[in-house]
C-alpha angles and dihedrals in degrees: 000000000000133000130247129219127175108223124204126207092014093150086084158350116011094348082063101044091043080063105050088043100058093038089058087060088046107258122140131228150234092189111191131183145095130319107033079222102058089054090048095054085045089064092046089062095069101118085191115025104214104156127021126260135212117199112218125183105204133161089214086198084071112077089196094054087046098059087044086056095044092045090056094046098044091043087053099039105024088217152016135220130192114245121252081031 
């Protein structure tokens, strides 16, 4: 089974390294920014797709927009860990 992180920021930078990265060790993720379309082209970037990805646009200052993240991600995934665990 693999295992699951939430990754903020993954539209760029080292939200989106962090990603790739752990894609490429077969991890999935809950990636989670803005704009929807700058995590989805970060997910289009896997060269190996090891692991699955779900792309998430989320303003993380609004709770209600939080619970409505966290609820995709858990539905798809049924559960997070946090990576080096």
């Amino acid at each position: 089974m693999s295992k699951t992180a939430v990754i903020t920021g993954s539209g760029s930078g080292v939200g989106r390294a962090v990603a790739v990265l752990l894609n490429g060790k077969g991890w999935n993720s809950g990636s989670v920014g803005r704009p929807q379309s700058a995590v989805e082209e970060t997910l289009g970037r896997w060269d190996q797709i090891k692991g699955d990805g779900v792309a998430c646009s989320c303003d993380i200052t609004d709770s209600e927009a939080v619970r409505a993240m966290s609820d995709k991600i858990l539905w798809h995934y049924g559960a997070v860990e946090v990576p080096g665990k």
